[in-house]
N, CA and C atoms of all chains as a GROMACS GRO file, in nm:
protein
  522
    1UNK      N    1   0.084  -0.121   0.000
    1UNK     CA    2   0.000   0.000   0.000
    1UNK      C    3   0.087   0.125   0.000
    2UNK      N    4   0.040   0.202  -0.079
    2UNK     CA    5   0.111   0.350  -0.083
    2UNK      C    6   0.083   0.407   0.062
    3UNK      N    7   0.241   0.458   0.107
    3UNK     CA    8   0.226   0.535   0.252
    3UNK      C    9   0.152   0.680   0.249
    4UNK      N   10   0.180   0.748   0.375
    4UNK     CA   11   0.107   0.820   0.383
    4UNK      C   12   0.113   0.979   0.306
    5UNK      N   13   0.323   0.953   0.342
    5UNK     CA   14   0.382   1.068   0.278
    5UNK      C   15   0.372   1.098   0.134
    6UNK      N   16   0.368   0.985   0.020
    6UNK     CA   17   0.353   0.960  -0.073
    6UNK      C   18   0.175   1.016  -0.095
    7UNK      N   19   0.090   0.958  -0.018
    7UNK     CA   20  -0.032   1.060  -0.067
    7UNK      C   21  -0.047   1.171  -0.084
    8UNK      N   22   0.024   1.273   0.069
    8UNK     CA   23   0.081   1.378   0.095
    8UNK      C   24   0.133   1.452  -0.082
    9UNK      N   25   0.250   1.389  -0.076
    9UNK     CA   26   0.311   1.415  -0.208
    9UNK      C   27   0.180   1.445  -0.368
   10UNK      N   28   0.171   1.312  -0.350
   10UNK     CA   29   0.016   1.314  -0.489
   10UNK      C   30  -0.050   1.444  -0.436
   11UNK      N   31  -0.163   1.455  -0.334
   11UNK     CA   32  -0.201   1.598  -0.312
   11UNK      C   33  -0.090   1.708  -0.354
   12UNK      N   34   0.005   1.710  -0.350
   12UNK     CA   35   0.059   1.813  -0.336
   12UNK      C   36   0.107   1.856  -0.515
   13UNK      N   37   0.088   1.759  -0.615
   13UNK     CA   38   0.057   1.692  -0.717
   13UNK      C   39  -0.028   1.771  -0.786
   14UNK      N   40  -0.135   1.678  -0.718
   14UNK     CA   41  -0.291   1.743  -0.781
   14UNK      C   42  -0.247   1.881  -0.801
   15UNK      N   43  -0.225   1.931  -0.657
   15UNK     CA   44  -0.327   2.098  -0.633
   15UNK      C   45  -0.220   2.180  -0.720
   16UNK      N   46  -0.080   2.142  -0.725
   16UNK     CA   47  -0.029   2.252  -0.830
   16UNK      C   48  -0.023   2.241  -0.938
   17UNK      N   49  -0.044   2.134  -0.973
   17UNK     CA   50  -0.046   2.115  -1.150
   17UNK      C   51  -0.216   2.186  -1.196
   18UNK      N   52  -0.328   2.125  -1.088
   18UNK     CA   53  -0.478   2.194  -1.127
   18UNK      C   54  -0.397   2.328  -1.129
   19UNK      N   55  -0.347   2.435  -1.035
   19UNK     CA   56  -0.372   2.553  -1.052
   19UNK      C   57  -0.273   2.630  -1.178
   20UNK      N   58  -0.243   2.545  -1.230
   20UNK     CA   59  -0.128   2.558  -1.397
   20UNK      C   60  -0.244   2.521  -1.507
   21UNK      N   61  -0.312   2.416  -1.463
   21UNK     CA   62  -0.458   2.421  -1.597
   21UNK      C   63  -0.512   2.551  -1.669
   22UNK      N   64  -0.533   2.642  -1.591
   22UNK     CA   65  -0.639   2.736  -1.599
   22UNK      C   66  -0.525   2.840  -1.760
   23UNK      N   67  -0.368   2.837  -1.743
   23UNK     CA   68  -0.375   2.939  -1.765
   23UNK      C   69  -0.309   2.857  -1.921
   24UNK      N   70  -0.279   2.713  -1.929
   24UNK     CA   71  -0.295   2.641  -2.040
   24UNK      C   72  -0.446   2.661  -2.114
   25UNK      N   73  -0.544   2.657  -2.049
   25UNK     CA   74  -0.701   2.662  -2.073
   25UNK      C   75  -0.741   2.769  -2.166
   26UNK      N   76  -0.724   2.904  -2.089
   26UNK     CA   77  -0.694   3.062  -2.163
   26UNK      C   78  -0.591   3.059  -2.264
   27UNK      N   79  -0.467   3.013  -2.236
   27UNK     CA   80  -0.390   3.047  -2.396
   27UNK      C   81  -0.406   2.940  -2.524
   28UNK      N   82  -0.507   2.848  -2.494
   28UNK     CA   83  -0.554   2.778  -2.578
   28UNK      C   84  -0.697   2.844  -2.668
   29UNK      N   85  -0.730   2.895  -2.537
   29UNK     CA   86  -0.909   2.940  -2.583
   29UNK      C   87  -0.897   3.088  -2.665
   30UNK      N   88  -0.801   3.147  -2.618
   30UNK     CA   89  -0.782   3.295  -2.672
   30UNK      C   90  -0.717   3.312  -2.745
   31UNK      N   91  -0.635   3.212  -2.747
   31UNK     CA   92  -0.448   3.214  -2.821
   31UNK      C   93  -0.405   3.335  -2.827
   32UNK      N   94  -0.472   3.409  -2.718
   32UNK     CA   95  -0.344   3.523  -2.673
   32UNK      C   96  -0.180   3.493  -2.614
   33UNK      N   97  -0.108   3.511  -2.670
   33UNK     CA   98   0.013   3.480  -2.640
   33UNK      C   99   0.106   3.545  -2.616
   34UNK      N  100   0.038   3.731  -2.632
   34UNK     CA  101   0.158   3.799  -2.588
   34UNK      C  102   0.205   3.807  -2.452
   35UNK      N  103   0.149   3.757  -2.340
   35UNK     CA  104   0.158   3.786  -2.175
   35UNK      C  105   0.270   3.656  -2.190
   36UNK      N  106   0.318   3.577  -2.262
   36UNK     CA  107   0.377   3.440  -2.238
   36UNK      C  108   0.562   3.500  -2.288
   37UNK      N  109   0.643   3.474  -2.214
   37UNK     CA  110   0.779   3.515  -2.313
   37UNK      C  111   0.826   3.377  -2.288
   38UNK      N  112   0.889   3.374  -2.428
   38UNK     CA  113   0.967   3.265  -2.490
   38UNK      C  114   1.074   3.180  -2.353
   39UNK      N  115   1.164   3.294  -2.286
   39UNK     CA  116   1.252   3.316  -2.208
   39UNK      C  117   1.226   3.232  -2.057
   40UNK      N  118   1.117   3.286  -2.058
   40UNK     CA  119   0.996   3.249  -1.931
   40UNK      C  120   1.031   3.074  -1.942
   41UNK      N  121   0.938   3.073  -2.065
   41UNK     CA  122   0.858   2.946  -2.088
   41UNK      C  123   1.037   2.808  -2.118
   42UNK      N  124   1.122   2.848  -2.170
   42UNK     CA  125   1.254   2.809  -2.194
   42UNK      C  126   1.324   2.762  -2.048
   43UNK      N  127   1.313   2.843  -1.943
   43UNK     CA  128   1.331   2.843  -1.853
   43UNK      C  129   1.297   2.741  -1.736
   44UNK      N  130   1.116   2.786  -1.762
   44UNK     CA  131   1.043   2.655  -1.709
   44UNK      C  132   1.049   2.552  -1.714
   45UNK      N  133   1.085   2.536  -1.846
   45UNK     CA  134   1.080   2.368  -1.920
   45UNK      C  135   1.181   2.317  -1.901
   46UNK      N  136   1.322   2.392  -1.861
   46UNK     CA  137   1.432   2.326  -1.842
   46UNK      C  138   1.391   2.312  -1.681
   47UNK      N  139   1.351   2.411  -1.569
   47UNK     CA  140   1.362   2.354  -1.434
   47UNK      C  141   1.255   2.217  -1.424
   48UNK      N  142   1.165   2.227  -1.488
   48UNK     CA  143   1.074   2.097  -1.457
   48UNK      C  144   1.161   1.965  -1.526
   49UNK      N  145   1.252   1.957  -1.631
   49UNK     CA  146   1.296   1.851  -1.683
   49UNK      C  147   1.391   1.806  -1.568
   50UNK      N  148   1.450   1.900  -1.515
   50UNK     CA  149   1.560   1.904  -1.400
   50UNK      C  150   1.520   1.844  -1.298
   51UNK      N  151   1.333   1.867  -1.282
   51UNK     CA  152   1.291   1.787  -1.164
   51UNK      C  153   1.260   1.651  -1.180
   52UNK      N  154   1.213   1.624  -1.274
   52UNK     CA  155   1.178   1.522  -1.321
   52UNK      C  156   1.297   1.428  -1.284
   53UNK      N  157   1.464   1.476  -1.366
   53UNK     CA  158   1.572   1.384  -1.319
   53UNK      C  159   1.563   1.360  -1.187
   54UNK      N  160   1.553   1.471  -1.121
   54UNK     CA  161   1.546   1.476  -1.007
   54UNK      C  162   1.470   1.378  -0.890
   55UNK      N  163   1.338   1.364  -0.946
   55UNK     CA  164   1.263   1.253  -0.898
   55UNK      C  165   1.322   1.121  -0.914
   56UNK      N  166   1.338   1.094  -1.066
   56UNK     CA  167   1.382   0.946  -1.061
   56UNK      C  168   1.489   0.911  -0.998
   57UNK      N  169   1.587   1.049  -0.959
   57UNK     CA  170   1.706   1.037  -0.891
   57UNK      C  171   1.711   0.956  -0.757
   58UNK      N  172   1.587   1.012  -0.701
   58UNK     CA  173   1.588   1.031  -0.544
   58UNK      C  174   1.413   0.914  -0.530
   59UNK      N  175   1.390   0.843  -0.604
   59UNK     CA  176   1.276   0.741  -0.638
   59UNK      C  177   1.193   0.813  -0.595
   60UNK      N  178   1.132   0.928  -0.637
   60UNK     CA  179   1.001   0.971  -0.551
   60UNK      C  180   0.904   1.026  -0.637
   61UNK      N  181   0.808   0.900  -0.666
   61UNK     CA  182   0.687   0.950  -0.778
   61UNK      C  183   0.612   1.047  -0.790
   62UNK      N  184   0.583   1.104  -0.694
   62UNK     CA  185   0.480   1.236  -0.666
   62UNK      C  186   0.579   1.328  -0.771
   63UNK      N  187   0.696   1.327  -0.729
   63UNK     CA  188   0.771   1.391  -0.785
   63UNK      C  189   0.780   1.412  -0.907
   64UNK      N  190   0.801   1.261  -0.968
   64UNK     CA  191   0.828   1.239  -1.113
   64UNK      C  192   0.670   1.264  -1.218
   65UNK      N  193   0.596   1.225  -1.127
   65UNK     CA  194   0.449   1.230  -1.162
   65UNK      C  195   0.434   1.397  -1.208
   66UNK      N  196   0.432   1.448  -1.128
   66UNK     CA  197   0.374   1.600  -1.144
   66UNK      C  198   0.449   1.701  -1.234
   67UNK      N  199   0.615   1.624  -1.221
   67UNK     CA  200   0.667   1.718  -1.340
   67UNK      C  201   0.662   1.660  -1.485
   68UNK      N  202   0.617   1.506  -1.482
   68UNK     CA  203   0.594   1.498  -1.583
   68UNK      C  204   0.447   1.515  -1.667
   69UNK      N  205   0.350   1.566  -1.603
   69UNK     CA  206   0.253   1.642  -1.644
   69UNK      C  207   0.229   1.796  -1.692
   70UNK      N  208   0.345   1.836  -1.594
   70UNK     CA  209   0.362   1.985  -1.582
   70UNK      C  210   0.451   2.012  -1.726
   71UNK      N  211   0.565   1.939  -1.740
   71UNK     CA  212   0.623   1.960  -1.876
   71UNK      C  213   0.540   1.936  -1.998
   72UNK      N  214   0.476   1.868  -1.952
   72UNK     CA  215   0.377   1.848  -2.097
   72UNK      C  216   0.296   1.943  -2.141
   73UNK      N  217   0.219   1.969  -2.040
   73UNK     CA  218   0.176   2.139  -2.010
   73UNK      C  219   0.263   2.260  -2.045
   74UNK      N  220   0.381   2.246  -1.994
   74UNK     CA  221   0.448   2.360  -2.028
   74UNK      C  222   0.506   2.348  -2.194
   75UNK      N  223   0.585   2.219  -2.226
   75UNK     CA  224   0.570   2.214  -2.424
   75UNK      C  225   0.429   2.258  -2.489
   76UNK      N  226   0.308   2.254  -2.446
   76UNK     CA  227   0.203   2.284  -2.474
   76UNK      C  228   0.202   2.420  -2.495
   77UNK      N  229   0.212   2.504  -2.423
   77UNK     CA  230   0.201   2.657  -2.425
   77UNK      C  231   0.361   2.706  -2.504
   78UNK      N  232   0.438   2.626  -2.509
   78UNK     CA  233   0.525   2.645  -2.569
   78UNK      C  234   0.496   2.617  -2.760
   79UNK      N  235   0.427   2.554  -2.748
   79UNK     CA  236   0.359   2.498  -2.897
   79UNK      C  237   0.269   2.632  -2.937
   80UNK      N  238   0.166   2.672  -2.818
   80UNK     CA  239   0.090   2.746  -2.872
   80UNK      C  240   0.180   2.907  -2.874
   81UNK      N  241   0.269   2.939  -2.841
   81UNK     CA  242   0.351   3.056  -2.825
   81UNK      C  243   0.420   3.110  -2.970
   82UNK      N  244   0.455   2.974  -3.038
   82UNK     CA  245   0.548   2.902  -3.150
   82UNK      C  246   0.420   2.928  -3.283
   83UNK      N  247   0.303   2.891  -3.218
   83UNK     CA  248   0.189   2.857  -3.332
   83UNK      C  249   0.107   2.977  -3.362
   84UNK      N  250   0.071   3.029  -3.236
   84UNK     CA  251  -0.030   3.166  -3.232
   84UNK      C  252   0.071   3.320  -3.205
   85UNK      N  253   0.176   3.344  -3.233
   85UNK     CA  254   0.285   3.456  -3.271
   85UNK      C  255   0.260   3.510  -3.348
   86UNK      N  256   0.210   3.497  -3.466
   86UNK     CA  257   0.156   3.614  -3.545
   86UNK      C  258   0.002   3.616  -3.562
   87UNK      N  259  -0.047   3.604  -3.479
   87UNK     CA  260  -0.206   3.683  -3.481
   87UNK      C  261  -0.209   3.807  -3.433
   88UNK      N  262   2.995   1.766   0.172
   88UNK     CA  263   3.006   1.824   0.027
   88UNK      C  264   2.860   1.786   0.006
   89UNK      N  265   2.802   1.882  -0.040
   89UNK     CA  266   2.646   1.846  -0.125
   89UNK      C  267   2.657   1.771  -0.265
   90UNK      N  268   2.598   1.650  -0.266
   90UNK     CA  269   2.592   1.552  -0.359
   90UNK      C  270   2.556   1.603  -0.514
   91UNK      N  271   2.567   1.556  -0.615
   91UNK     CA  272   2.546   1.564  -0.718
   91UNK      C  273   2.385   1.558  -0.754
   92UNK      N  274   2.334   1.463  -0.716
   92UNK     CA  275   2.176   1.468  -0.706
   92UNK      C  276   2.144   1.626  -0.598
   93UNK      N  277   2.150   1.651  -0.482
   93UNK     CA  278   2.135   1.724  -0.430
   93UNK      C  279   2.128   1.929  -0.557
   94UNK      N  280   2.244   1.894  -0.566
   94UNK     CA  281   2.291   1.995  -0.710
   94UNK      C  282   2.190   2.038  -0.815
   95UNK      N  283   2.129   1.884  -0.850
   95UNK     CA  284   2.051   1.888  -0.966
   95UNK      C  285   1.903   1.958  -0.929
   96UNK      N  286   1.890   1.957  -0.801
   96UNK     CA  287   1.796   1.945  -0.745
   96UNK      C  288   1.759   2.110  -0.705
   97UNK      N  289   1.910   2.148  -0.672
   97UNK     CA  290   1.891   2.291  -0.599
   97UNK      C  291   1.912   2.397  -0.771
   98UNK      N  292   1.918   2.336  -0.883
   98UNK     CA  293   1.931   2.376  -1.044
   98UNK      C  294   1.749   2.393  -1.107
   99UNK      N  295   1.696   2.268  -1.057
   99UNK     CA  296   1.571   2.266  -1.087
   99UNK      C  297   1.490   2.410  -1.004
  100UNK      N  298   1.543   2.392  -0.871
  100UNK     CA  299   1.435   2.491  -0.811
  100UNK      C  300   1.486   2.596  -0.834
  101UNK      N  301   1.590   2.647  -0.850
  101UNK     CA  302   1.624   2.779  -0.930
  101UNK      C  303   1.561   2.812  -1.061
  102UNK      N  304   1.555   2.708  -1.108
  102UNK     CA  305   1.505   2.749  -1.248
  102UNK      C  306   1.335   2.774  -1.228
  103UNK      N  307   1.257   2.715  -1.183
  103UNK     CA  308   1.105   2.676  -1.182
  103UNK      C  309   1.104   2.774  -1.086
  104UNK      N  310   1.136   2.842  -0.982
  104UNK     CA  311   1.154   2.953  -0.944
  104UNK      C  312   1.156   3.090  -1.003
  105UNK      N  313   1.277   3.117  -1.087
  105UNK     CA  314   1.288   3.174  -1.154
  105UNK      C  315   1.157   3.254  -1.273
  106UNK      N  316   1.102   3.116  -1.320
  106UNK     CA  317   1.027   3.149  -1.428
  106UNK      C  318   0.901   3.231  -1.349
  107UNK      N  319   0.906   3.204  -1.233
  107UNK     CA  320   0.768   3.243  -1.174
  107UNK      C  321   0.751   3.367  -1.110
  108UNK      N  322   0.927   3.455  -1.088
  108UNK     CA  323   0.921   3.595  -1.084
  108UNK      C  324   0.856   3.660  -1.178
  109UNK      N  325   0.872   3.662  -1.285
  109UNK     CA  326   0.799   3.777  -1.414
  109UNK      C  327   0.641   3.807  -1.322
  110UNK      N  328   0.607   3.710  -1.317
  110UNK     CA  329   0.426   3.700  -1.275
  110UNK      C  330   0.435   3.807  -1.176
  111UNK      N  331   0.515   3.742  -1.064
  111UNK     CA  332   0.471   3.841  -0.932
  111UNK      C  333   0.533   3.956  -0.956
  112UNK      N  334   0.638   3.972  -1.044
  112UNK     CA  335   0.719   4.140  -1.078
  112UNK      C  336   0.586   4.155  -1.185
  113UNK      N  337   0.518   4.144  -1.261
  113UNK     CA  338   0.417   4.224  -1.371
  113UNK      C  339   0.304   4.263  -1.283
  114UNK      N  340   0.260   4.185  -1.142
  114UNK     CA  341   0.145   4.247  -1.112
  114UNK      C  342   0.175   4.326  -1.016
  115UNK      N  343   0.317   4.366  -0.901
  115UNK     CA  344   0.312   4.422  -0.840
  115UNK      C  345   0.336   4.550  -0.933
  116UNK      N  346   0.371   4.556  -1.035
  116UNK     CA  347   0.389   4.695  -1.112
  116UNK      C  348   0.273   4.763  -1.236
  117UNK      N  349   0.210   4.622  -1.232
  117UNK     CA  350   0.070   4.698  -1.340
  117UNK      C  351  -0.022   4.694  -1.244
  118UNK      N  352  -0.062   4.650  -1.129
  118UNK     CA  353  -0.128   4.629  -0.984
  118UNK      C  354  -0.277   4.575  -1.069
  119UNK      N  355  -0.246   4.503  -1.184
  119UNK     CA  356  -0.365   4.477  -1.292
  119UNK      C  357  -0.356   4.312  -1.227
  120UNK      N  358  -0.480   4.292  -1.142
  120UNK     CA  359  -0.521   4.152  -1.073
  120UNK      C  360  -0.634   4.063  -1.128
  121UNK      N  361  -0.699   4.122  -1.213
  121UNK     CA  362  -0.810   4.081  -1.269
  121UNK      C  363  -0.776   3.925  -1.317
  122UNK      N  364  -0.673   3.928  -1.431
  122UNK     CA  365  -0.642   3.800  -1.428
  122UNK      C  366  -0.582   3.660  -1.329
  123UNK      N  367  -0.581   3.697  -1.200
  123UNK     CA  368  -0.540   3.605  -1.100
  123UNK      C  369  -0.685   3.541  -1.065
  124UNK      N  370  -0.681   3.466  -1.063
  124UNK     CA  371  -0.776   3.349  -1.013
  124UNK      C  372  -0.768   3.381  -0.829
  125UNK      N  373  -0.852   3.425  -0.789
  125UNK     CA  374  -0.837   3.431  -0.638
  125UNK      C  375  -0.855   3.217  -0.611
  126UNK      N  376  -0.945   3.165  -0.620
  126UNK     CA  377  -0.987   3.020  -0.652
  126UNK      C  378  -0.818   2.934  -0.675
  127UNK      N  379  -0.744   2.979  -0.782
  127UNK     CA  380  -0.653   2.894  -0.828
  127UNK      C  381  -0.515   2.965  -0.776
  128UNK      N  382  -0.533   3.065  -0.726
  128UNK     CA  383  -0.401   3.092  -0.554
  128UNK      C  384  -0.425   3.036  -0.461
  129UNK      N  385  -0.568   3.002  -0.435
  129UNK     CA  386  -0.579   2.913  -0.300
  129UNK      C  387  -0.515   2.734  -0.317
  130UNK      N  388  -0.550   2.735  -0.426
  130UNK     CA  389  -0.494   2.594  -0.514
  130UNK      C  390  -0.370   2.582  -0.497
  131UNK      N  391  -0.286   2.655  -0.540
  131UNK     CA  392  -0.189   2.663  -0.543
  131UNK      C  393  -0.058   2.715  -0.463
  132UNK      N  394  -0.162   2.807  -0.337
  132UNK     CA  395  -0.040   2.777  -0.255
  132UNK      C  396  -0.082   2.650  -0.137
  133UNK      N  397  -0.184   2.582  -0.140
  133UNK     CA  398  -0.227   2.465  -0.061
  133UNK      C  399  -0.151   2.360  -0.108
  134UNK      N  400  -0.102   2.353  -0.250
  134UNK     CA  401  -0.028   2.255  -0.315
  134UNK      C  402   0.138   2.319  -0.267
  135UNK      N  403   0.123   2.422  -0.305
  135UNK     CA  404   0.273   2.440  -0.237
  135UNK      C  405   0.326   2.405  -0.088
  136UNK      N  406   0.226   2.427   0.006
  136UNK     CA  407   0.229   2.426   0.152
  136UNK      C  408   0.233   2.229   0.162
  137UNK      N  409   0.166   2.160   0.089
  137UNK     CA  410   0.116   2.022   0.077
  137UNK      C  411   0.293   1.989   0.062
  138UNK      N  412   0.401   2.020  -0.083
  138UNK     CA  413   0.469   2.004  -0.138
  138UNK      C  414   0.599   2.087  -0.030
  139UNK      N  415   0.586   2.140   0.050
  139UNK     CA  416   0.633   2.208   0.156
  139UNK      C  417   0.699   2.063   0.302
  140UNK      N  418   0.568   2.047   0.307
  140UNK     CA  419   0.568   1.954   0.443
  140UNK      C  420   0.640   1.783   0.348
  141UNK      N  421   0.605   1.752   0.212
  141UNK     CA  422   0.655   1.667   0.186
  141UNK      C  423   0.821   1.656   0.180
  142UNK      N  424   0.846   1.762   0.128
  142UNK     CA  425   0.965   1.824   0.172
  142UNK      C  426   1.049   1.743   0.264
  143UNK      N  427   0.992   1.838   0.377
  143UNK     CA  428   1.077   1.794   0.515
  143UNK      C  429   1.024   1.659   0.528
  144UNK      N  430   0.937   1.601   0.531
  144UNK     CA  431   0.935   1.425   0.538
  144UNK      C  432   1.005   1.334   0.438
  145UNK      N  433   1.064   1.348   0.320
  145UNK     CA  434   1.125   1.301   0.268
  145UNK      C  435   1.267   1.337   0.282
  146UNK      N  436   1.303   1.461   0.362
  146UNK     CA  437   1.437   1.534   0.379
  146UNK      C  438   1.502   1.550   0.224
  147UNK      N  439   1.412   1.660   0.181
  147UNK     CA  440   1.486   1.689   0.044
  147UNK      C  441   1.463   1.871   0.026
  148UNK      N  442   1.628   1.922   0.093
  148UNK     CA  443   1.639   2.044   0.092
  148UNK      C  444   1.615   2.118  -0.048
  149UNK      N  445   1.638   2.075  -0.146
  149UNK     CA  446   1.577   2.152  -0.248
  149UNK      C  447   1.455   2.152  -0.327
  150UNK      N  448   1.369   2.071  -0.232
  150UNK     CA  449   1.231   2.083  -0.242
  150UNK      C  450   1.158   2.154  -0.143
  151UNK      N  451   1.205   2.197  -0.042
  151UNK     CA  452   1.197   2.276   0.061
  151UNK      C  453   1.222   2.367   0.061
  152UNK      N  454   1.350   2.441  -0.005
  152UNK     CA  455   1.343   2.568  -0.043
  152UNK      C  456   1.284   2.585  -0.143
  153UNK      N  457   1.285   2.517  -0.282
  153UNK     CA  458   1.204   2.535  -0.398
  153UNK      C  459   1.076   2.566  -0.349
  154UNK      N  460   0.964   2.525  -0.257
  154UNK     CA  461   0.840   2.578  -0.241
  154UNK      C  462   0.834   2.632  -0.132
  155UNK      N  463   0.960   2.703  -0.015
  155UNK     CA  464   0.968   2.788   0.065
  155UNK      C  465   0.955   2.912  -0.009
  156UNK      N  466   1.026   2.955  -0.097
  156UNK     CA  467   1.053   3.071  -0.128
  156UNK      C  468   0.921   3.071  -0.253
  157UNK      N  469   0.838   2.981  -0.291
  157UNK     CA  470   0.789   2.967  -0.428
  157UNK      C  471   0.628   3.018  -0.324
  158UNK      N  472   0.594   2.960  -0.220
  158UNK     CA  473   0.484   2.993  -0.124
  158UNK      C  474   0.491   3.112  -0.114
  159UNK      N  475   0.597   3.181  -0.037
  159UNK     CA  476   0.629   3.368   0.016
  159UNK      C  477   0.529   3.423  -0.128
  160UNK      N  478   0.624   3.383  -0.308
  160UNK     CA  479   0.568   3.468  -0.363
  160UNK      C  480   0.414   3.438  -0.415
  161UNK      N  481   0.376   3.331  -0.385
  161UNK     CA  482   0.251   3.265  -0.389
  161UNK      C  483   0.134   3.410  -0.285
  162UNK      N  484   0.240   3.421  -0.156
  162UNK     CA  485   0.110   3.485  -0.062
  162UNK      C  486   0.125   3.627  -0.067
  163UNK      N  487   0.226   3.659  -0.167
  163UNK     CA  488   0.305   3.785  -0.221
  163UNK      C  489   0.101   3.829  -0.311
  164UNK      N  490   0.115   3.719  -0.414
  164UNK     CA  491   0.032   3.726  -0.484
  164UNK      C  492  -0.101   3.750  -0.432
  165UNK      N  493  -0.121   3.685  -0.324
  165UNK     CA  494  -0.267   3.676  -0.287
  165UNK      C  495  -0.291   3.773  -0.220
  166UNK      N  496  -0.150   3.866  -0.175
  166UNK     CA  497  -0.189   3.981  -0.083
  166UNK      C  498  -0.215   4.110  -0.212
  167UNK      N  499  -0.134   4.092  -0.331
  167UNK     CA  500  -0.197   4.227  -0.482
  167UNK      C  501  -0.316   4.172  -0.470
  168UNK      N  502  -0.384   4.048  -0.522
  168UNK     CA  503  -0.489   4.018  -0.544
  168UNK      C  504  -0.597   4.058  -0.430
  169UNK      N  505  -0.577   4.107  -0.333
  169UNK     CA  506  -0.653   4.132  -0.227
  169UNK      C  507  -0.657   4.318  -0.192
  170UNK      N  508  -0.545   4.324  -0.233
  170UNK     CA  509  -0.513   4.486  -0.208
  170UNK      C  510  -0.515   4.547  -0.300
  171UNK      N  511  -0.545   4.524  -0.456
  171UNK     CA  512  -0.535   4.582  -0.539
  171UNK      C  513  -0.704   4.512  -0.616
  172UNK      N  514  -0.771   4.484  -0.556
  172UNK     CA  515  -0.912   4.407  -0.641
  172UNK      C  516  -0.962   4.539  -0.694
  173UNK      N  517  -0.983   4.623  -0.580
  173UNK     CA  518  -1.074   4.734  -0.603
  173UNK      C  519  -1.049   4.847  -0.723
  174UNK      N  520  -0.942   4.870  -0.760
  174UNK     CA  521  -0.901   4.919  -0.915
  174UNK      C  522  -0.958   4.923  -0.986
   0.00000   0.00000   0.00000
């Protein structure tokens, strides 16, 4: 059975990756993309890949779990940044 | 000596850190809150605070500072979003 800390972890999972939905949600729905910089988003994607090693480093799924949702999310807005630039 | 995993770790939260100044530097200077989710700050610093305590139960200092300092600007946020609604 998964311990307790490890649920801990998943919650901790959930609630920050949900509160990163919303603003994937809007730059999809609006494809407004000027509030997004390249720099930003370059940035991001390298610290979450970093975590990700990071997780598998140190075996801790919550870990590996959430950044590997979150990067996907973040190539996402990186796609739409790349795609919706000249509107 | 701090480990090589340890390293990678204190690289990630610099970076995912990092990306998340612009936000709290654009609204303390356009004091423009409209777009903050009051709903998805509560989300998100509950996930941080969640990702906080996992932290110290797994004893992983650069997950501990990564959402020590990532919470401050989390409640940084919720205090424009509160002090600046009326605009």
């Amino acid at each position: 059975m998964t311990n307790p800390i490890e649920i801990l972890g998943f919650v901790a999972a959930v609630l920050t990756t949900t509160a990163f939905l919303p603003q994937v949600y809007t730059t999809w729905k609006t494809k407004s993309v000027e509030g997004l910089s390249l720099t930003m988003l370059f940035i991001f994607i390298s610290g979450l890949l970093c975590w990700l090693v990071y997780g598998f480093l140190i075996d801790s799924v919550p870990i590996i779990l959430a950044n590997f949702v979150t990067v996907i999310l973040g190539f996402l807005l990186l796609f739409f940044k790349i795609r919706y630039k000249n509107r």
